[in-house]
py3Dmol code that shows the C-alpha trace and the ligand (Angstrom):
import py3Dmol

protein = """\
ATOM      1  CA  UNK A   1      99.595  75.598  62.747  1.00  0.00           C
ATOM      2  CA  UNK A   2      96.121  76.969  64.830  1.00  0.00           C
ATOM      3  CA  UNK A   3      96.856  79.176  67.491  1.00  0.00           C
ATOM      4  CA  UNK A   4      94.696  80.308  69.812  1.00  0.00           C
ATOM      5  CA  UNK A   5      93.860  83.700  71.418  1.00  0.00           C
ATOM      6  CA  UNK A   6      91.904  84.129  74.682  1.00  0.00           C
ATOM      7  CA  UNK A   7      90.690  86.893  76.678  1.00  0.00           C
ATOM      8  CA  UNK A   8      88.955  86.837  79.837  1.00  0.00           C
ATOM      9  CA  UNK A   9      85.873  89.563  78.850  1.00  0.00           C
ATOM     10  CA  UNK A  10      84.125  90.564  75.539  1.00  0.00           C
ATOM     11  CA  UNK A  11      86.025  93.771  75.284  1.00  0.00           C
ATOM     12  CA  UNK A  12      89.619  91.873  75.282  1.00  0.00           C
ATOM     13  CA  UNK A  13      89.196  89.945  72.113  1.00  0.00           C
ATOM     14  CA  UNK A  14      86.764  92.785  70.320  1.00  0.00           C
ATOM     15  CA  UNK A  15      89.893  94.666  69.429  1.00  0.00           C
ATOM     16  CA  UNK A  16      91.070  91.320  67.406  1.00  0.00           C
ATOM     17  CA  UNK A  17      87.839  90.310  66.137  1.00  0.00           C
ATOM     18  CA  UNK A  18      87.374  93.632  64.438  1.00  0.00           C
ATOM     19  CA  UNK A  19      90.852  93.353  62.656  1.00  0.00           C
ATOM     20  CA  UNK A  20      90.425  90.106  61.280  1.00  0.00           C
ATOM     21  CA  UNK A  21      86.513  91.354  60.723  1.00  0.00           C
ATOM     22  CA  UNK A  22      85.384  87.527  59.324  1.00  0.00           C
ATOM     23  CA  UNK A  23      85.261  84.327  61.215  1.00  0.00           C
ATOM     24  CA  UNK A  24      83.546  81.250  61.870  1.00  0.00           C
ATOM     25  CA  UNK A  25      81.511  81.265  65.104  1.00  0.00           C
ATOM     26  CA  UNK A  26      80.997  77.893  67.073  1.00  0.00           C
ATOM     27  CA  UNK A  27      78.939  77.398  69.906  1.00  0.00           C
ATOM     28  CA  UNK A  28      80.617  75.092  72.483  1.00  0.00           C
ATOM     29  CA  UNK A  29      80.371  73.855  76.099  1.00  0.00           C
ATOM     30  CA  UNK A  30      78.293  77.615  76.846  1.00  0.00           C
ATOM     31  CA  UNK A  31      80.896  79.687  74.757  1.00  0.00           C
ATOM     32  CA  UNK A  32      81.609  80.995  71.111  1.00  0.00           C
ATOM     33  CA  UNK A  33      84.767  80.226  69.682  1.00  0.00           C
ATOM     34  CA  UNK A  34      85.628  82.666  66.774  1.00  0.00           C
ATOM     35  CA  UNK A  35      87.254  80.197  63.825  1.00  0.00           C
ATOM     36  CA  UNK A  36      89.172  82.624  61.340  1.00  0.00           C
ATOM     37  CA  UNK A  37      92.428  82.405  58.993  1.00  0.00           C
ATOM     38  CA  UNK A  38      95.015  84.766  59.484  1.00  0.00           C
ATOM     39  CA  UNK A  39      98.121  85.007  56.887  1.00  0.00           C
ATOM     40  CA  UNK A  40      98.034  81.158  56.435  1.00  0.00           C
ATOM     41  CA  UNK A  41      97.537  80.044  59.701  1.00  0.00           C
ATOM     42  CA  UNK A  42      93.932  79.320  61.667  1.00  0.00           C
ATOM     43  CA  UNK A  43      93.525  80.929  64.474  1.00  0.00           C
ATOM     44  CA  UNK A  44      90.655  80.303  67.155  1.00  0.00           C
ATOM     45  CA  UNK A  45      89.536  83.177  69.305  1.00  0.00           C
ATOM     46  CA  UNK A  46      87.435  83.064  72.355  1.00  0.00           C
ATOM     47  CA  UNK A  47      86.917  85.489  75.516  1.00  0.00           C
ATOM     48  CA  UNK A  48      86.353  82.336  78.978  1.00  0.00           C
ATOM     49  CA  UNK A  49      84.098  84.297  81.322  1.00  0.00           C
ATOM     50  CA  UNK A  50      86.042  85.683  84.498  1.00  0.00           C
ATOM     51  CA  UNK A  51      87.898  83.897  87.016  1.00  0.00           C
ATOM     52  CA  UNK A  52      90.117  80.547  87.318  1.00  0.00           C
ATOM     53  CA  UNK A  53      87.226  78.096  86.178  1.00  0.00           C
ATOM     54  CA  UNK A  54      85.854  79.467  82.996  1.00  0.00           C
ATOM     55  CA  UNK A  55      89.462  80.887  82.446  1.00  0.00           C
ATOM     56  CA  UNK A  56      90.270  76.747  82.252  1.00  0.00           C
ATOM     57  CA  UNK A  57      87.403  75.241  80.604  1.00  0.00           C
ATOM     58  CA  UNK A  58      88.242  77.415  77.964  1.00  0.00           C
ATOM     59  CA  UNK A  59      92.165  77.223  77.261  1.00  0.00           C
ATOM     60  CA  UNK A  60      91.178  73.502  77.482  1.00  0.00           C
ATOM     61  CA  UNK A  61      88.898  73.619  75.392  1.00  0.00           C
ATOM     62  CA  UNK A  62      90.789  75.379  72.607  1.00  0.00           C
ATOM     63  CA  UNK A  63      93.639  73.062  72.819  1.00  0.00           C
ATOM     64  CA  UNK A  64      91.763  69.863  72.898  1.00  0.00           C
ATOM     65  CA  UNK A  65      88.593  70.267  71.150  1.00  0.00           C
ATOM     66  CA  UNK A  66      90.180  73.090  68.854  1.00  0.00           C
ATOM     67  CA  UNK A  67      93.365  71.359  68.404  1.00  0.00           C
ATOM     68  CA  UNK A  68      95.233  74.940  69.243  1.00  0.00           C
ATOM     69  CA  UNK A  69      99.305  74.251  69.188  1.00  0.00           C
ATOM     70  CA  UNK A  70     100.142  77.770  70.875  1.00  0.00           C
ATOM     71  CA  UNK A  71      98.119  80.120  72.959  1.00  0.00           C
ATOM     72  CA  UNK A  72      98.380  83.558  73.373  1.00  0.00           C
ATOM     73  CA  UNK A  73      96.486  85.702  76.229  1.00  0.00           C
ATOM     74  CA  UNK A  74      95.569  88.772  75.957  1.00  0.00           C
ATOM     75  CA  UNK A  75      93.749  91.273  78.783  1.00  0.00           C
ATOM     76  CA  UNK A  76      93.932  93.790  81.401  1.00  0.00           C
ATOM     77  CA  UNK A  77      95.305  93.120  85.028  1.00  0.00           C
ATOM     78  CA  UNK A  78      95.924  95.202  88.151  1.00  0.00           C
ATOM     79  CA  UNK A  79      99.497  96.679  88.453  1.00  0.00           C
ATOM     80  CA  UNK A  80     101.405  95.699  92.363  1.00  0.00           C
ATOM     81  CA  UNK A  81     104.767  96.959  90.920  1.00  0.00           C
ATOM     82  CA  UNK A  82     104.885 100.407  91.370  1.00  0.00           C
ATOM     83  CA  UNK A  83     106.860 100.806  88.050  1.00  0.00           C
ATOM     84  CA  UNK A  84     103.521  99.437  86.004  1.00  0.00           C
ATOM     85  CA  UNK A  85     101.048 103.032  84.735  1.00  0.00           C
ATOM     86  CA  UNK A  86      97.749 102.147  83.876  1.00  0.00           C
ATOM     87  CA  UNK A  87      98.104 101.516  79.814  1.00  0.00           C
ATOM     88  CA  UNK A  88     101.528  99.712  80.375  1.00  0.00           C
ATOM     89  CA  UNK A  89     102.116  95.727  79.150  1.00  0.00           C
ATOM     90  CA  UNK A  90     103.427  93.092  81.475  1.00  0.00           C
ATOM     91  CA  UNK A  91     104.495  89.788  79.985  1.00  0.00           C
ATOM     92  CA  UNK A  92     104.133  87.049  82.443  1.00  0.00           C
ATOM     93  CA  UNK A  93     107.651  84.984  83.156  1.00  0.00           C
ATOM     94  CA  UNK A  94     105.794  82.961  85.603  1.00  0.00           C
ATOM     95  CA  UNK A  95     102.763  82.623  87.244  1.00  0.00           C
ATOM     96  CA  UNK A  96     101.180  81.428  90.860  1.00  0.00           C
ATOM     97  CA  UNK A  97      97.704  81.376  92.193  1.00  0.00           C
ATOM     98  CA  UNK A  98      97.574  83.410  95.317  1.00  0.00           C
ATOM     99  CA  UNK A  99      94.453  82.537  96.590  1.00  0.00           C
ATOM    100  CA  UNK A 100      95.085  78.753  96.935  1.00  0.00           C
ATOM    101  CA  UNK A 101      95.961  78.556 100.655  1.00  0.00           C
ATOM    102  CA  UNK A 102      96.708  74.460 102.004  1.00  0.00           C
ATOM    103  CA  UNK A 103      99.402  76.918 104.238  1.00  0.00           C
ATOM    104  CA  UNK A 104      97.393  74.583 107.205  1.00  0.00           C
ATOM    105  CA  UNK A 105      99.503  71.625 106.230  1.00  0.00           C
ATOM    106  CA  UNK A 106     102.765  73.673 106.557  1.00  0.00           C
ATOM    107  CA  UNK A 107     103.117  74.381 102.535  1.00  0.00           C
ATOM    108  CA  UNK A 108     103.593  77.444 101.230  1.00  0.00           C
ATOM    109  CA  UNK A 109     100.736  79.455  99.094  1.00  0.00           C
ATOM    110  CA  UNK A 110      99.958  78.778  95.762  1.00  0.00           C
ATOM    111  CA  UNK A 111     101.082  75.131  96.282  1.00  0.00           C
ATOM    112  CA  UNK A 112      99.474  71.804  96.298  1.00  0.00           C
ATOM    113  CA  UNK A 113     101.113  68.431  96.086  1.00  0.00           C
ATOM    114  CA  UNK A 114     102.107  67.523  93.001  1.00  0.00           C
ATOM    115  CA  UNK A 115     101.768  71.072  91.376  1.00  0.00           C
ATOM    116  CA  UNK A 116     104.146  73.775  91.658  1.00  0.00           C
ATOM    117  CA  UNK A 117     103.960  77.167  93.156  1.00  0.00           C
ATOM    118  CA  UNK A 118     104.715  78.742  89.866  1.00  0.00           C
ATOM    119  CA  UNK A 119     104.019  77.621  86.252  1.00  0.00           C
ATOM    120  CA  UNK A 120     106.254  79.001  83.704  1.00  0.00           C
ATOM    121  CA  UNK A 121     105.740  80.982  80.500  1.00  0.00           C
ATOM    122  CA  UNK A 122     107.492  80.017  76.982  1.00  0.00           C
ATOM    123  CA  UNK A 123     110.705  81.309  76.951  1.00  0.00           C
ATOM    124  CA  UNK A 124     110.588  82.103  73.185  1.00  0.00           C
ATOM    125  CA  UNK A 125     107.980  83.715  72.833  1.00  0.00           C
ATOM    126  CA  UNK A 126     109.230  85.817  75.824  1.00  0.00           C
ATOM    127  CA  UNK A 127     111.815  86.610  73.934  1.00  0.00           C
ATOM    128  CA  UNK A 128     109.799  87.211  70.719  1.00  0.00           C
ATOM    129  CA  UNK A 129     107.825  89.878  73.507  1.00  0.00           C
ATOM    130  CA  UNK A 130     111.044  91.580  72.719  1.00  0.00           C
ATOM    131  CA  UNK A 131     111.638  92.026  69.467  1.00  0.00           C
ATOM    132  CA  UNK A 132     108.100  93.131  68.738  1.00  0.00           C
ATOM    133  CA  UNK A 133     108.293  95.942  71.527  1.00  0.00           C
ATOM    134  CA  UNK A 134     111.235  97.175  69.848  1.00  0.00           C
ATOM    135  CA  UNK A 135     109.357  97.062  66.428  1.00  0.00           C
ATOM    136  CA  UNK A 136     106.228  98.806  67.867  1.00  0.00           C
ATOM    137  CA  UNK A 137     108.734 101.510  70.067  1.00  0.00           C
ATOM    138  CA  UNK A 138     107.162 100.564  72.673  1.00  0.00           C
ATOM    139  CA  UNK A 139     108.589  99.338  76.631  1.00  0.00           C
ATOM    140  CA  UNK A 140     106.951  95.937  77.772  1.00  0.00           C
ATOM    141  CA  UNK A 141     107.926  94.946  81.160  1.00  0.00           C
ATOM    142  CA  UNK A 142     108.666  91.126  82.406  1.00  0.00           C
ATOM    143  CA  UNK A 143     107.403  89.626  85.687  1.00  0.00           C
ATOM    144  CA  UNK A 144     105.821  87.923  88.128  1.00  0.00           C
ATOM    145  CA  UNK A 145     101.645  87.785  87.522  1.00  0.00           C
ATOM    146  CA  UNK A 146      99.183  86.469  90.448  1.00  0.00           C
ATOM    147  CA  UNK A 147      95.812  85.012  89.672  1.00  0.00           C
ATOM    148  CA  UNK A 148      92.997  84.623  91.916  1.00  0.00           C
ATOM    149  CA  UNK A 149      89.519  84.769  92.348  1.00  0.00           C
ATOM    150  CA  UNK A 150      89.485  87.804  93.690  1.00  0.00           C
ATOM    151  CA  UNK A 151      89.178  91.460  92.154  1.00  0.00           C
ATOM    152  CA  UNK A 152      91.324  92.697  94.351  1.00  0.00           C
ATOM    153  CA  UNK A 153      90.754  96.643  95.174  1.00  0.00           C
ATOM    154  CA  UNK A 154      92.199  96.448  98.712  1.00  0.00           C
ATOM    155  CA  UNK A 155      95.794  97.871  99.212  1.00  0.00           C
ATOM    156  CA  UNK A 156      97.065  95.449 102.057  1.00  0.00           C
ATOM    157  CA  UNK A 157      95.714  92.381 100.168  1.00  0.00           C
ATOM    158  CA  UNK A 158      97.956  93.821  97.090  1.00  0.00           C
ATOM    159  CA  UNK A 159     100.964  93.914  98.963  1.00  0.00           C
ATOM    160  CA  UNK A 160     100.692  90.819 100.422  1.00  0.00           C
ATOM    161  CA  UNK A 161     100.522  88.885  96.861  1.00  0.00           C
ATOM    162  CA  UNK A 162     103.246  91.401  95.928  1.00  0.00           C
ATOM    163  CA  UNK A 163     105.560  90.114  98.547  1.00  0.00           C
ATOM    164  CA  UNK A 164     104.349  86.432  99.089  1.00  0.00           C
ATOM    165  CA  UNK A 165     104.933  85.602  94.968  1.00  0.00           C
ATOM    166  CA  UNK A 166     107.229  88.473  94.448  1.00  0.00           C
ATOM    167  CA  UNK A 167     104.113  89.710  91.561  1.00  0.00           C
ATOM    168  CA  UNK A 168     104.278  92.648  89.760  1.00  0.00           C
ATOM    169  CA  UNK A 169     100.819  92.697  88.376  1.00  0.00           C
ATOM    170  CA  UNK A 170      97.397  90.551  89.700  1.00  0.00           C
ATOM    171  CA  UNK A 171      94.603  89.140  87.631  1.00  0.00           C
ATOM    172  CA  UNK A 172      92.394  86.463  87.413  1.00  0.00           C
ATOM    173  CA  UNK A 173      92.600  84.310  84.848  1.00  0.00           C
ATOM    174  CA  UNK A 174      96.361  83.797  83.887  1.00  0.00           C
ATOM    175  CA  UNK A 175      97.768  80.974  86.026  1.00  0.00           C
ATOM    176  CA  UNK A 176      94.935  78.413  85.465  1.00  0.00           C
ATOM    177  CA  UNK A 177      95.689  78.928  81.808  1.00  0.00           C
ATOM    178  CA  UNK A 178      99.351  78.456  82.582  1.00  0.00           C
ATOM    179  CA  UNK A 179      98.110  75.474  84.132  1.00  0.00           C
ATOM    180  CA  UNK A 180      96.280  73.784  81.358  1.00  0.00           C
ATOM    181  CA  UNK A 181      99.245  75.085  78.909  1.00  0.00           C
ATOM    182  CA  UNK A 182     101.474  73.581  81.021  1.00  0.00           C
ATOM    183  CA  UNK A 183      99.918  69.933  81.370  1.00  0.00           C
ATOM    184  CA  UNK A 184      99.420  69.971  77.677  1.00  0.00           C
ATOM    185  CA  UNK A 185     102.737  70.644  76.753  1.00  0.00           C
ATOM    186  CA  UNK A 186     101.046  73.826  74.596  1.00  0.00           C
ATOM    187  CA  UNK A 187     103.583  76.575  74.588  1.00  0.00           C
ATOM    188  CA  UNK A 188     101.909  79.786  76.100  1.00  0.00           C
ATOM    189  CA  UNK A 189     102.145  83.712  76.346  1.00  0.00           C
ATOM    190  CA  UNK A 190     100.147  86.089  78.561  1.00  0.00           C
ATOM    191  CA  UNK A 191     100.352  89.675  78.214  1.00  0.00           C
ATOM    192  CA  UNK A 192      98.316  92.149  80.273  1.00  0.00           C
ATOM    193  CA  UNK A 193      97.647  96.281  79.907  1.00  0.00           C
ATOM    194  CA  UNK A 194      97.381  97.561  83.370  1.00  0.00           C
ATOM    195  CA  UNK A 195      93.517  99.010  83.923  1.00  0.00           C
ATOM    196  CA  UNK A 196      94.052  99.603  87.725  1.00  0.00           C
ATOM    197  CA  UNK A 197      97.025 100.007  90.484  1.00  0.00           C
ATOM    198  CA  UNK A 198      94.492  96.844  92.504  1.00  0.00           C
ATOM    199  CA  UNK A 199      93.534  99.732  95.517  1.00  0.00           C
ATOM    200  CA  UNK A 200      90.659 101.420  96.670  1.00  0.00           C
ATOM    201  CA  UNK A 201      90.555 103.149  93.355  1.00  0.00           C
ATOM    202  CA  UNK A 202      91.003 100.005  91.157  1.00  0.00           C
ATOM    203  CA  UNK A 203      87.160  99.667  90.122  1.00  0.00           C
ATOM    204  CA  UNK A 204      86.509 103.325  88.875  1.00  0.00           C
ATOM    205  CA  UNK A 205      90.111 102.951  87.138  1.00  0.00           C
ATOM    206  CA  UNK A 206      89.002  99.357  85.775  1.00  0.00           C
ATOM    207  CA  UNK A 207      85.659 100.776  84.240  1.00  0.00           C
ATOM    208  CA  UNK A 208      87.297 103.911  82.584  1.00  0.00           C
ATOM    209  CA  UNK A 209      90.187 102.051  81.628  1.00  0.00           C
ATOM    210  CA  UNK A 210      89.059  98.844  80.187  1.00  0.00           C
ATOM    211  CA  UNK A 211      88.699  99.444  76.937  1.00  0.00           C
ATOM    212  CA  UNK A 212      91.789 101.146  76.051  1.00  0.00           C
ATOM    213  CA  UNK A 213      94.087  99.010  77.718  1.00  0.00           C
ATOM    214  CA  UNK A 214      92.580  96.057  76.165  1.00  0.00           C
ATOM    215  CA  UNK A 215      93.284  97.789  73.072  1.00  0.00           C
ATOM    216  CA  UNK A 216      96.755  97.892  73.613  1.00  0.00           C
ATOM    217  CA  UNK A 217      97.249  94.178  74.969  1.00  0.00           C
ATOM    218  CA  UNK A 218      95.357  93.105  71.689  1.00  0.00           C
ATOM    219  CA  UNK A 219      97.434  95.097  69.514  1.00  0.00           C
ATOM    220  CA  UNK A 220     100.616  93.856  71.024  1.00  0.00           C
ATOM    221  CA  UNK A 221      99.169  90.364  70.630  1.00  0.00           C
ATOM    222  CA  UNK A 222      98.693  90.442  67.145  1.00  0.00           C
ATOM    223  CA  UNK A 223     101.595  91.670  66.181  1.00  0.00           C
ATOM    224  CA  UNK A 224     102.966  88.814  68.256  1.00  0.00           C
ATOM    225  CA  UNK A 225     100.880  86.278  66.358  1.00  0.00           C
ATOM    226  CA  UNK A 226     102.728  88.016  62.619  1.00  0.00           C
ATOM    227  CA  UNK A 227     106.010  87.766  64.728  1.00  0.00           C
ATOM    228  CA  UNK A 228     105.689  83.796  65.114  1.00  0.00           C
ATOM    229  CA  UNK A 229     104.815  83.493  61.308  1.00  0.00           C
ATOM    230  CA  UNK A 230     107.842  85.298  60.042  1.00  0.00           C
TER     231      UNK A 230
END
"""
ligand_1 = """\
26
SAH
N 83.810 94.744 85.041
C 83.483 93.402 85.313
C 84.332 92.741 86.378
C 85.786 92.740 86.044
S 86.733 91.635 87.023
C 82.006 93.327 85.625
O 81.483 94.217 86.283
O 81.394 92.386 85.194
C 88.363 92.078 86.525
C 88.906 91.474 85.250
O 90.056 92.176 84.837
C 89.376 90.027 85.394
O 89.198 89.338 84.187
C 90.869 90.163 85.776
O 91.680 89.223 85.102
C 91.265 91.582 85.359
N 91.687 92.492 86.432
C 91.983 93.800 86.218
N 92.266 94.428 87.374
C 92.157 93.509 88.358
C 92.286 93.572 89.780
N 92.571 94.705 90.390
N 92.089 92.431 90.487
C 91.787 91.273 89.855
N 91.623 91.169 88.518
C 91.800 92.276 87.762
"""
view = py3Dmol.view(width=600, height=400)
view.addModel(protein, "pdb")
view.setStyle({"model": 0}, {"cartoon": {"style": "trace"}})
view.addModel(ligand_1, "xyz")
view.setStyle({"model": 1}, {"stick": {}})
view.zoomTo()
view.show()
């Protein structure tokens, strides 16, 4: 089995890098793809570049030029639920784009013909999500996550993706993965550590709080990856 691991910036996949501390680095399409084996399994490892695009060459990429058969995300997202603390995981059950607007044409937002509004995580390793918070002590909270192009740091734009997708947490990265996964029939997980509540504050709360809550996403991720091997 290869599975693959993505983050969005150099800091999300550092934490996982330095655990498995030797790999195989390939250079591909203007990325590096980190090749290592991991308790009898290969795992490739790879941080896209912000935003939708890279976010979707990438996953791509690992699945078809990689040949990955799961994929696990790991980063750090802005919390809209008023129930997420910066440092606190959110596994994705679904996810939406809320910045792509055809609204003109009387559909709703995040949809275009043919696609859905929301593109849904695997339920099993949802469930896995479970068993390894219990394991690790530690609370991981299910919902809703938003992707856009957008760093949002605006309070009224955060409510309105809160209550036009029902989201508990925004980011943007996760639903063009969920998008790729989805097409490719590759089952897929995305977890997020909350770096910022997505208001006027989210920037200052993003740079202090990077690091340490990619930390914890990356941790939780790994011990997701030894849960699927059991
Ligand atoms: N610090 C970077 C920019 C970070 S953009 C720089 O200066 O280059 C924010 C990243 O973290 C994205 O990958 C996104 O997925 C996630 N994220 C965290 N908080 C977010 C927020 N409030 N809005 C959108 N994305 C957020």
């Amino acid at each position: 089995m290869k599975i693959a691991i993505m983050g969005a910036m150099p800091e999300e996949i550092a934490p996982i890098l330095q655990k498995l501390g030797e790999y195989k680095t390939t250079e591909y399409a203007k990325n590096k793809y980190y090749e290592a084996s991991y308790k009898g399994v290969e795992l490739v490892i790879a941080y896209s570049k912000i935003g939708k695009v890279f976010s979707t060459l990438t996953a791509t990429t690992m699945i078809e030029h990689f040949g990955a058969q799961k994929l696990l995300f790991s980063g750090v997202a802005g919390a809209i639920s008023e129930t997420l603390k910066v440092g606190d995981l959110i596994v994705a059950t679904k996810l939406s784009q809320h910045d792509l607007d055809i609204t003109a044409f009387g559909h709703p937002f995040g949809y275009v013909p043919e696609g859905g509004v929301f593109v849904e995580a695997d339920k099993a390793m949802i469930e896995m999500s479970k068993e390894v918070a219990r394991d690790m002590g530690k609370t991981v909270q299910e919902g809703i996550i938003a992707t856009g192009d957008q760093f949002v740091a605006n309070e009224e734009r955060k409510n309105w993706i809160g209550s036009t997708f029902n989201a508990d947490a925004l980011e943007m990265e996760g639903a063009s993965v969920a998008v790729v996964c989805d097409a490719l029939n590759v089952p897929f997980f995305i977890l997020r550590a909350i770096s910022d509540a997505a208001d006027m504050d989210a920037s200052f709360s993003f740079d202090e709080f990077l690091e340490t809550s990619a930390v914890e996403s990356a941790e939780f991720v790994m011990k997701m990856v030894d849960k699927i091997l059991e």
